[in-house]
C-alpha positions in Angstrom: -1.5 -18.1 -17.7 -2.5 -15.4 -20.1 0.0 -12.4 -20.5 -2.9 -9.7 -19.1 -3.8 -12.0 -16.3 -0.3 -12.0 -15.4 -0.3 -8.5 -15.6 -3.1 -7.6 -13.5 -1.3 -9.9 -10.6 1.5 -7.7 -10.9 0.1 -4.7 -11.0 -2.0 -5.9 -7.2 1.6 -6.7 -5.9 2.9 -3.0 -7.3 -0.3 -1.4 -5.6 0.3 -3.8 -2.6 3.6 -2.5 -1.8 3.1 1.3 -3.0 0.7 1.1 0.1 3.5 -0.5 2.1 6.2 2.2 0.8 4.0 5.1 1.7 3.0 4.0 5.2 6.4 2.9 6.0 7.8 6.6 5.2 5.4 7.9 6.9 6.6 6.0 10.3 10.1 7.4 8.8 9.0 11.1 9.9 6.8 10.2 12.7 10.6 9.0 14.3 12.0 11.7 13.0 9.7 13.7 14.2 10.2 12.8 18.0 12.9 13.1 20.5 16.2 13.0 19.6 15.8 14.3 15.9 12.6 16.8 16.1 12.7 17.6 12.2 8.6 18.0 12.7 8.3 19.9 8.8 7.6 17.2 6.4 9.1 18.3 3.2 12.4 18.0 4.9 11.8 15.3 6.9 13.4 12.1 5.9 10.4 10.3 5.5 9.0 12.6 3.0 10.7 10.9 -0.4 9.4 7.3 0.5 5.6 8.6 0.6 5.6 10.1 -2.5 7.3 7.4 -4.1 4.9 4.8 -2.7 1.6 7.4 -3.2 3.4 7.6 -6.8 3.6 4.0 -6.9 0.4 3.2 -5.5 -1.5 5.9 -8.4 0.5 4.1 -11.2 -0.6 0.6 -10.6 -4.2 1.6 -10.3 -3.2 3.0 -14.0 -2.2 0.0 -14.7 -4.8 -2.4 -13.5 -7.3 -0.3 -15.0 -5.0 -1.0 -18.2 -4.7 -4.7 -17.9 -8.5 -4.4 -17.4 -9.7 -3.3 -20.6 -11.4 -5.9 -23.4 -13.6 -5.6 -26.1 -16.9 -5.4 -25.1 -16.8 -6.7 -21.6 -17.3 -4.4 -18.5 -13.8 -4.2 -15.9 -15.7 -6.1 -13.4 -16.6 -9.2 -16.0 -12.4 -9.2 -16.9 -11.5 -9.0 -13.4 -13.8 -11.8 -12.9 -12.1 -13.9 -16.1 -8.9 -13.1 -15.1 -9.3 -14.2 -11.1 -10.3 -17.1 -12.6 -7.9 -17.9 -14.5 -5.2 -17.4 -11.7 -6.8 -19.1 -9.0 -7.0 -22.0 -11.7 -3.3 -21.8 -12.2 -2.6 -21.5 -8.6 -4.7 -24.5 -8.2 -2.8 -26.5 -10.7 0.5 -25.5 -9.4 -0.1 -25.5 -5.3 1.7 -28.9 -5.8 5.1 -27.6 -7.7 7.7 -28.7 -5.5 9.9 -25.8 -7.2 7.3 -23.4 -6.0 6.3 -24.5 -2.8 10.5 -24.6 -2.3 10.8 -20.5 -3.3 7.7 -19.7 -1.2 9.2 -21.4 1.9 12.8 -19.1 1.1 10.8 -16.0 0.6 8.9 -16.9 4.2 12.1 -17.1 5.6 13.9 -13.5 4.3 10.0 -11.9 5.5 10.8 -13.8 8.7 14.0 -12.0 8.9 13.5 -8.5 7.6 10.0 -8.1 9.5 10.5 -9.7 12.8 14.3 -10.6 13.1 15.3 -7.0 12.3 12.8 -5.4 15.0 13.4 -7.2 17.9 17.1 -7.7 17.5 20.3 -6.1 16.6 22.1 -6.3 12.6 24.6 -9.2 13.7 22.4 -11.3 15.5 19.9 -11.2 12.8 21.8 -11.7 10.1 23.8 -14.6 11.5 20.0 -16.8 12.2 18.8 -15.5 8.5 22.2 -17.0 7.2 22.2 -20.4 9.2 18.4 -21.0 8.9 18.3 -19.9 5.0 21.8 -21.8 4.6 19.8 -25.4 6.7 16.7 -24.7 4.3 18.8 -24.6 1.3 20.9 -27.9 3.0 24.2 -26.4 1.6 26.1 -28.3 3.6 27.2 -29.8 7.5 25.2 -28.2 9.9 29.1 -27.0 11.5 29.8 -25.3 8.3 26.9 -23.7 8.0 27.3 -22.4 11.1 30.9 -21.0 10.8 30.1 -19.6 7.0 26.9 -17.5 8.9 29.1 -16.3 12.0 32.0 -15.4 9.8 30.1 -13.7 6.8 28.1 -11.5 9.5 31.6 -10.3 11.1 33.3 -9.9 8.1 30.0 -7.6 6.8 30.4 -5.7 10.0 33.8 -5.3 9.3 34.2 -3.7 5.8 30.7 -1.8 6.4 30.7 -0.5 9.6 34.5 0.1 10.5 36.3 0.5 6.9 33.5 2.5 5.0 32.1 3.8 8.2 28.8 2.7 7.2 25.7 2.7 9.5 24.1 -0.7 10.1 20.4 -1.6 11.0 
């Protein structure tokens, strides 16, 4: 795949998750905003940083894709066209890459984890299925030791973070 093509791909993902950034701060001082916190001025609300990051973000990687974009004497629309192309060919030639299907199914799993997992339970409990079911994916070992490596990293993370540097957890 062509270095610009590459670079236009990127620079969706970067626009992708400035969106993502922004909206998530902006839940961040909507909670903060409510009962028991009521900090209802935004500049000083905690969410106030992550939405100007992410609108930051989001401005910067329009820049760029307008950047990755540009060619001599063909129209944005006729490159983004060329470009698609070319990575929906590449994706089509490498849907079958056992190395990438592997990374895509690790990457499902930590989304699994951080976006459900981490919402509908506590820190320990997710963190201990997110070991064992990434540590079974990866087949790292007996299914026992798996198991004791998950439960006992989890309480030894709880540990040092929340008791010896008095650390909030999720």
């Amino acid at each position: 795949m062509e270095s610009k093509t590459k670079e236009m791909v990127f620079s969706f993902a970067l626009i992708i998750t400035g969106i993502y950034v922004a909206i998530e701060g902006y839940r961040i001082y909507l909670r903060a905003a409510s009962a028991p916190y009521f900090i209802t001025d935004f500049s000083v609300s905690p969410g106030f940083i992550p939405v100007i990051l992410g609108i930051a973000l989001l401005l910067f990687s329009v820049l760029y894709l307008f950047s990755c974009l540009k060619a001599e004497g063909k129209s944005r629309g006729e490159v983004l066209k060329m470009r698609w192309s070319e990575f929906a060919a590449w994706m089509k030639a490498n849907s079958r890459n056992k190395d990438i299907a592997f990374t895509i199914g690790a990457v499902i799993i930590m989304g699994i984890y951080t976006f459900v997992l981490m919402e509908v339970l506590s820190f320990w409990a997710a963190s201990m299925i997110f070991l064992a079911a990434l540590f079974f994916y990866l087949r790292s070992g007996k299914w026992w030791k798996n198991l004791i490596v998950a439960v006992v990293g989890v309480i030894a993370i709880v540990i040092v973070f929340q008791y010896c540097f008095n650390a909030a957890l999720p």
